[in-house]
PDB file as gemmi writes it, atoms N, CA and C in Angstrom:
CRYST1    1.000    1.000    1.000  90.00  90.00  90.00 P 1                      
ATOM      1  N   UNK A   1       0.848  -1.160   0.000  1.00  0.00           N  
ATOM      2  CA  UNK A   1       0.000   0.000   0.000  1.00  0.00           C  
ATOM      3  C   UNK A   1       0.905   1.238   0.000  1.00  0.00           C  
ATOM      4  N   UNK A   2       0.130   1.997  -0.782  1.00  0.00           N  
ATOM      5  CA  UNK A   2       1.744   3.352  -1.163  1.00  0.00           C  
ATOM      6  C   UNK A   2       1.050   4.574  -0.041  1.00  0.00           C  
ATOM      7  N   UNK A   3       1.977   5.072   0.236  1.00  0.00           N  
ATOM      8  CA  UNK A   3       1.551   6.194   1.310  1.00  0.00           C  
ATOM      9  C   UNK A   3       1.480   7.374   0.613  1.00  0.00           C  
ATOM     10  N   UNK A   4       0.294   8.244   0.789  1.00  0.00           N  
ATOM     11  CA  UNK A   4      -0.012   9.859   0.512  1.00  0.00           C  
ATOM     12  C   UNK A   4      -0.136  10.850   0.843  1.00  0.00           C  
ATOM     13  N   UNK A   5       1.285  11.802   1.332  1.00  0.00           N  
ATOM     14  CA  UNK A   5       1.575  12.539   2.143  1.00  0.00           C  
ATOM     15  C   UNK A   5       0.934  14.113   1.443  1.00  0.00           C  
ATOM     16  N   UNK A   6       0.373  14.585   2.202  1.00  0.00           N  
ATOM     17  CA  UNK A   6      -0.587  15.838   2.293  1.00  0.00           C  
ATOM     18  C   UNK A   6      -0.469  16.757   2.816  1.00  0.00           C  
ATOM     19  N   UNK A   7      -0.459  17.926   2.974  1.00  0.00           N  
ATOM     20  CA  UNK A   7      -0.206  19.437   2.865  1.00  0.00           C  
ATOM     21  C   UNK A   7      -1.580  19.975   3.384  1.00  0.00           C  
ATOM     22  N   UNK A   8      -2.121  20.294   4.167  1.00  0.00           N  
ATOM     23  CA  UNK A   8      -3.963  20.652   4.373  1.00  0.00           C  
ATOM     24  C   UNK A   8      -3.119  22.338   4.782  1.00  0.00           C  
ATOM     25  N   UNK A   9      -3.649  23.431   4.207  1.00  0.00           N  
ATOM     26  CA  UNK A   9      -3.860  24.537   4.698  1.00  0.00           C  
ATOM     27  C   UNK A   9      -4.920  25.750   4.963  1.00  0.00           C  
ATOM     28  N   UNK A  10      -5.341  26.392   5.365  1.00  0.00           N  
ATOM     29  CA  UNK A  10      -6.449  26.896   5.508  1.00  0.00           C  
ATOM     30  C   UNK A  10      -6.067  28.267   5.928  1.00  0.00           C  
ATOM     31  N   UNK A  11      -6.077  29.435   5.867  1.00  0.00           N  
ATOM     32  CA  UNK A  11      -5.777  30.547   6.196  1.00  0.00           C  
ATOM     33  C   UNK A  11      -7.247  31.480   6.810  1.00  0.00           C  
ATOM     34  N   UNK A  12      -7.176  32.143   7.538  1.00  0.00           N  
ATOM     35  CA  UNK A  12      -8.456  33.054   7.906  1.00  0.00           C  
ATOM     36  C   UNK A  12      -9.426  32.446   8.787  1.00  0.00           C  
ATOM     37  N   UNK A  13      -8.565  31.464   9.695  1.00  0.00           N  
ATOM     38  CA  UNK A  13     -10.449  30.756  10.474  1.00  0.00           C  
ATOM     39  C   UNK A  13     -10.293  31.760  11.212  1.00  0.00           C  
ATOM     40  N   UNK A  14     -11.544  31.609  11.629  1.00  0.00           N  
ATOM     41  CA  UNK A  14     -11.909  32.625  12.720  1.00  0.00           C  
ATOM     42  C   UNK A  14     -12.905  32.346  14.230  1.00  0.00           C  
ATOM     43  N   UNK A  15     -13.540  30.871  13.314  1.00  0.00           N  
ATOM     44  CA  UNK A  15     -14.508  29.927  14.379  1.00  0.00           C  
ATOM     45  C   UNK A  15     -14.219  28.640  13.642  1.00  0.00           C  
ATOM     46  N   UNK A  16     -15.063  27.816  14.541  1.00  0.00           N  
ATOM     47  CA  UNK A  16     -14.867  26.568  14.430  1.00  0.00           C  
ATOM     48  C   UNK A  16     -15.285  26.333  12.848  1.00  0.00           C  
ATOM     49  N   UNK A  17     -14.325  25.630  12.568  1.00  0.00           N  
ATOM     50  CA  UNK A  17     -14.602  25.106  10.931  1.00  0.00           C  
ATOM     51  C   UNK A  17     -13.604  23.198  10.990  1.00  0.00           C  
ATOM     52  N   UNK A  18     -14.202  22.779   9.920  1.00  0.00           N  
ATOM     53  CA  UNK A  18     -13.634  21.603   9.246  1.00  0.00           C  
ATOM     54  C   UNK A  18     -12.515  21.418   8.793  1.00  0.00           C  
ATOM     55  N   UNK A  19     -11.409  21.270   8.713  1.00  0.00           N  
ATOM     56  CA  UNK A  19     -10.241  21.505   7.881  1.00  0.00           C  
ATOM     57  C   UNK A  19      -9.894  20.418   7.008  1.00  0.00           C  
ATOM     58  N   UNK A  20      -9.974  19.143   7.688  1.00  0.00           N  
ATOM     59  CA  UNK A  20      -9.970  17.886   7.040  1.00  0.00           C  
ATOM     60  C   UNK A  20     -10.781  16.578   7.401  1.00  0.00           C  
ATOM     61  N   UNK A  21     -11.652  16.182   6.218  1.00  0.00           N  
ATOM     62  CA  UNK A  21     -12.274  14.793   6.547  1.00  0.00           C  
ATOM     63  C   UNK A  21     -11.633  13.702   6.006  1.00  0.00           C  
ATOM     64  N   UNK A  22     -11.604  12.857   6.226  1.00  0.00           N  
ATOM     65  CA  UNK A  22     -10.790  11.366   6.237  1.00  0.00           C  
ATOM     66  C   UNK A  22     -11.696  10.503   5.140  1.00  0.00           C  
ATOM     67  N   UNK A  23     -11.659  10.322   3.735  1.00  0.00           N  
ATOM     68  CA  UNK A  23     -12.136   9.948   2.840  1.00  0.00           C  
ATOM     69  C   UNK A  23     -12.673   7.714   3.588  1.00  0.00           C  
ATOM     70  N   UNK A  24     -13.959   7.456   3.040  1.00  0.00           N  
ATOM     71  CA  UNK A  24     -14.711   6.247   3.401  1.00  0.00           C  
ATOM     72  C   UNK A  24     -12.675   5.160   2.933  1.00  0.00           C  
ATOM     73  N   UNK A  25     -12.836   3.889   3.812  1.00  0.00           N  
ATOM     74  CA  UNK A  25     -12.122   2.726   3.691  1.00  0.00           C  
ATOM     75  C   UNK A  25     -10.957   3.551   3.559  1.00  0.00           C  
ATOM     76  N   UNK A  26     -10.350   4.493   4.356  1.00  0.00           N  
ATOM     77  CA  UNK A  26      -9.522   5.281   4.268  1.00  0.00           C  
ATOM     78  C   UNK A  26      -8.744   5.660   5.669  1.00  0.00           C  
ATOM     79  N   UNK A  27      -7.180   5.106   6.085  1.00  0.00           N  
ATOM     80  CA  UNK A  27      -6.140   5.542   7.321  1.00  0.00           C  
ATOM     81  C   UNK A  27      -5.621   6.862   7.223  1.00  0.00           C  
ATOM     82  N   UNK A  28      -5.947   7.616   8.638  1.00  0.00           N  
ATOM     83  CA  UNK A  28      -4.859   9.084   8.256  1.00  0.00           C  
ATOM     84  C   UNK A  28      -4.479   9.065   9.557  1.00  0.00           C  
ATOM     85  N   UNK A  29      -3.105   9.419   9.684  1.00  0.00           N  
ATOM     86  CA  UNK A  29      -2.216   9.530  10.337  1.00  0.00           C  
ATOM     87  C   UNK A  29      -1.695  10.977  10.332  1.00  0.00           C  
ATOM     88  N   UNK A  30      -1.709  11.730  11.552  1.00  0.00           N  
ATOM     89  CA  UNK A  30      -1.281  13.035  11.152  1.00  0.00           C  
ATOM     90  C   UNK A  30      -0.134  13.243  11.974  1.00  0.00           C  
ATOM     91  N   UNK A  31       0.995  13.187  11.264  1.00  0.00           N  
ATOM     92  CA  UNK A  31       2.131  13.366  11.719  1.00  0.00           C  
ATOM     93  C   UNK A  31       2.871  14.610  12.522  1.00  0.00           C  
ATOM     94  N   UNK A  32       2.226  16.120  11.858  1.00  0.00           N  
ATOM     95  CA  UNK A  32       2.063  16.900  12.640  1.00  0.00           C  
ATOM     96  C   UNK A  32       1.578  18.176  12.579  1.00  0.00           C  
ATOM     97  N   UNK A  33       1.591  19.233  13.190  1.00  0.00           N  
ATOM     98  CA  UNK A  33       0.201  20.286  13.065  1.00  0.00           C  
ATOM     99  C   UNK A  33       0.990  21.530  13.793  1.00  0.00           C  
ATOM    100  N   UNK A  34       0.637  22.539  13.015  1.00  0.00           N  
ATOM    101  CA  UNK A  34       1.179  23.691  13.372  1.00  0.00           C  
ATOM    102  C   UNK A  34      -0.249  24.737  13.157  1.00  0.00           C  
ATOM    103  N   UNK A  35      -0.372  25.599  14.775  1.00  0.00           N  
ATOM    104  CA  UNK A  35      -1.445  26.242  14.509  1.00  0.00           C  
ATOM    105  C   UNK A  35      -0.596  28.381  14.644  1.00  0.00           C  
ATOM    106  N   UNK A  36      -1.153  29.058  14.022  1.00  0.00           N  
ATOM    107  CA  UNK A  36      -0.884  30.436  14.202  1.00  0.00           C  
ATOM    108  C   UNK A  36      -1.649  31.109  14.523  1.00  0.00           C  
ATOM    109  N   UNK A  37      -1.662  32.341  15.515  1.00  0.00           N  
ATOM    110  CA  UNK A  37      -1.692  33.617  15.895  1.00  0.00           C  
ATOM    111  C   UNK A  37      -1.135  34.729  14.679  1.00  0.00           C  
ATOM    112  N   UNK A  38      -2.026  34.975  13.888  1.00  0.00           N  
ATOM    113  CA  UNK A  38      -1.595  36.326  13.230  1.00  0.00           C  
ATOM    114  C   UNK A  38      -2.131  37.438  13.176  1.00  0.00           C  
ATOM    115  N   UNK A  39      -2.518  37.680  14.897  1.00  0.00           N  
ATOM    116  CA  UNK A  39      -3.042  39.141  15.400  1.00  0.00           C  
ATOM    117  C   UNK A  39      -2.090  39.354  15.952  1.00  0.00           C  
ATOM    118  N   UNK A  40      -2.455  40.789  16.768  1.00  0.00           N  
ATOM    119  CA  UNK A  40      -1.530  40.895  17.814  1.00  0.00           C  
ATOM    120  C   UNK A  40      -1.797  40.526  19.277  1.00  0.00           C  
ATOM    121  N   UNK A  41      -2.725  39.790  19.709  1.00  0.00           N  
ATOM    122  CA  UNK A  41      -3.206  39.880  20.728  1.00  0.00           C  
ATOM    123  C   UNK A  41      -3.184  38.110  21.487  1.00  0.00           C  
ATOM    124  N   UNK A  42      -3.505  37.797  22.488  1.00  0.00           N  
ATOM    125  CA  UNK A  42      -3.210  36.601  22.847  1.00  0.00           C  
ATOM    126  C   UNK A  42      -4.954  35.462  22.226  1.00  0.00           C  
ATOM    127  N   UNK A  43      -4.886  34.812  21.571  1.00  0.00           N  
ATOM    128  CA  UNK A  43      -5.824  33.593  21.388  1.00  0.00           C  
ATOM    129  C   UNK A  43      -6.205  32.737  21.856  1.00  0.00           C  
ATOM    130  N   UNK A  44      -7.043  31.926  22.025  1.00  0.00           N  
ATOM    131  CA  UNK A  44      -7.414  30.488  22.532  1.00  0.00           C  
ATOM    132  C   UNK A  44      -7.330  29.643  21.241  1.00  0.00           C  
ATOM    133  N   UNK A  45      -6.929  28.556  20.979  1.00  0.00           N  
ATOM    134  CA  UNK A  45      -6.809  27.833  19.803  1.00  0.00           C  
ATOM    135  C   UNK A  45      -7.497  26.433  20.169  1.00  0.00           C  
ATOM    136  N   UNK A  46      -8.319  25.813  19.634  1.00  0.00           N  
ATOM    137  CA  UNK A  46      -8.823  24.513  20.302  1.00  0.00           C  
ATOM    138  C   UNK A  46      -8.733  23.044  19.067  1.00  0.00           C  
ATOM    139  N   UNK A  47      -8.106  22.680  18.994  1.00  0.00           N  
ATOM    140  CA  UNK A  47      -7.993  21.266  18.214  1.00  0.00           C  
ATOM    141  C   UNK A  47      -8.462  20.019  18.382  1.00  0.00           C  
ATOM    142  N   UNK A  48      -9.697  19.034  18.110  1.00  0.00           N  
ATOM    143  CA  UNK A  48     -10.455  18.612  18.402  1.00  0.00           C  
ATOM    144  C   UNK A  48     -10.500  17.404  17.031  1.00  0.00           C  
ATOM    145  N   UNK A  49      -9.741  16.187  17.724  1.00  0.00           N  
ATOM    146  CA  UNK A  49      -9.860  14.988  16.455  1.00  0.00           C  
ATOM    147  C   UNK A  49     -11.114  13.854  16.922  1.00  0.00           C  
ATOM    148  N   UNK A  50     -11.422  13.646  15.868  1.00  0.00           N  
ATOM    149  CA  UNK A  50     -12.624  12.394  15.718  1.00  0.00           C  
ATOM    150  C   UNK A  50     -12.018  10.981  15.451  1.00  0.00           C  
ATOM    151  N   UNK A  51     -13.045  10.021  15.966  1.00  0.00           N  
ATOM    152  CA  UNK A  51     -12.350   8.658  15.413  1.00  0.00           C  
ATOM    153  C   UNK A  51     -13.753   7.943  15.379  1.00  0.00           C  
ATOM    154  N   UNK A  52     -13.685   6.950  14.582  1.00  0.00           N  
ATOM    155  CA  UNK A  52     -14.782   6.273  14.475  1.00  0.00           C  
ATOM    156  C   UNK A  52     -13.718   4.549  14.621  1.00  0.00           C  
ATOM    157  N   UNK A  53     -13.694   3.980  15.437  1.00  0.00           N  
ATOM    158  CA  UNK A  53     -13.463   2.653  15.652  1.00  0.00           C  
ATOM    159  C   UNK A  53     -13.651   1.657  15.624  1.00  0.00           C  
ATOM    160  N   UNK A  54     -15.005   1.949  15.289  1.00  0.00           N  
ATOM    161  CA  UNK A  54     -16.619   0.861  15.334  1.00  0.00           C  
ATOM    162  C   UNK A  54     -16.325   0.122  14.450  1.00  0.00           C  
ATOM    163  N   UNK A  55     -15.890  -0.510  13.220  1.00  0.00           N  
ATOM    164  CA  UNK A  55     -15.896  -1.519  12.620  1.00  0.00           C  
ATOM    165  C   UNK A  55     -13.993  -1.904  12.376  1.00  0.00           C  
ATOM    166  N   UNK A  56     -13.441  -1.899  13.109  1.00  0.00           N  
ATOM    167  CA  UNK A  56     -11.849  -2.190  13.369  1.00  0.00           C  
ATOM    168  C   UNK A  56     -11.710  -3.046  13.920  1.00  0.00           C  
ATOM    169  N   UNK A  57     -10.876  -3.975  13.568  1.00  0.00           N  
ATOM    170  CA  UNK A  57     -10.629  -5.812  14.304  1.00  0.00           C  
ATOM    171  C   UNK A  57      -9.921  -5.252  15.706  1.00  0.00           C  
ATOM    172  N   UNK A  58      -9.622  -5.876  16.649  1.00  0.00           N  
ATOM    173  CA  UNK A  58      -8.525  -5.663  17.847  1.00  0.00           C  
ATOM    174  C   UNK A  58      -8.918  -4.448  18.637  1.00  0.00           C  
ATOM    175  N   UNK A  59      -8.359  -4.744  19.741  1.00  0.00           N  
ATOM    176  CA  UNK A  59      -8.547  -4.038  20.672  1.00  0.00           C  
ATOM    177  C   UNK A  59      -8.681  -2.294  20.325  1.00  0.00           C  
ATOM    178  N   UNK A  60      -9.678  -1.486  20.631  1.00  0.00           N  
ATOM    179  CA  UNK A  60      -9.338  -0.165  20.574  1.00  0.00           C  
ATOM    180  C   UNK A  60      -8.810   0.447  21.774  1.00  0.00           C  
ATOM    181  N   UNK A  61      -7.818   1.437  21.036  1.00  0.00           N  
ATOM    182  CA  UNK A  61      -7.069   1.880  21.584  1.00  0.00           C  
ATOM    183  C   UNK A  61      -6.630   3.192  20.628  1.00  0.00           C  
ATOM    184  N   UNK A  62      -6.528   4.315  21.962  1.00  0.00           N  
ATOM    185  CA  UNK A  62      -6.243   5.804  21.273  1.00  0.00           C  
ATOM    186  C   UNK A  62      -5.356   6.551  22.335  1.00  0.00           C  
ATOM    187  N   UNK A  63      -4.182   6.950  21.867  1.00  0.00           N  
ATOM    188  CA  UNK A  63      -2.719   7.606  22.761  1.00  0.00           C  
ATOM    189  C   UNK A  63      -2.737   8.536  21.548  1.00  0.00           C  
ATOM    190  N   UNK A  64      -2.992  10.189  22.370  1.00  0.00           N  
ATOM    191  CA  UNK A  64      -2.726  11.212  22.555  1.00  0.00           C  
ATOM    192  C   UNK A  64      -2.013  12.090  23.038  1.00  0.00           C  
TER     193      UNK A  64                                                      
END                                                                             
């Protein structure tokens, strides 16, 4: 299975939005995530991943 390394960018959120959905019979692995402040002032930033496990052989298990 060949691996497909991805680039997701999004400029201007401002509220909660979508950035990336995980296409059906489909693994994503996100290796890593960089969020910005490009005001001047201090932010709250909130990052919030989904998993659906429900049809996966073996034990579930999720390390964060």
């Amino acid at each position: 299975m060949a691996n497909t390394f991805k680039v997701i960018t999004k400029a201007g959120v401002t509220s909660a939005d979508v950035i990336y959905t995980v296409a059906g019979s489909t693994t994503t692995i996100i290796l890593g995530l960089i969020l910005g402040n490009t005001t001047s002032g201090a932010i709250t930033g909130t990052v919030t991943l989904g998993t659906d496990t429900a049809n996966r052989a073996g034990a579930k298990h999720q390390q964060m």
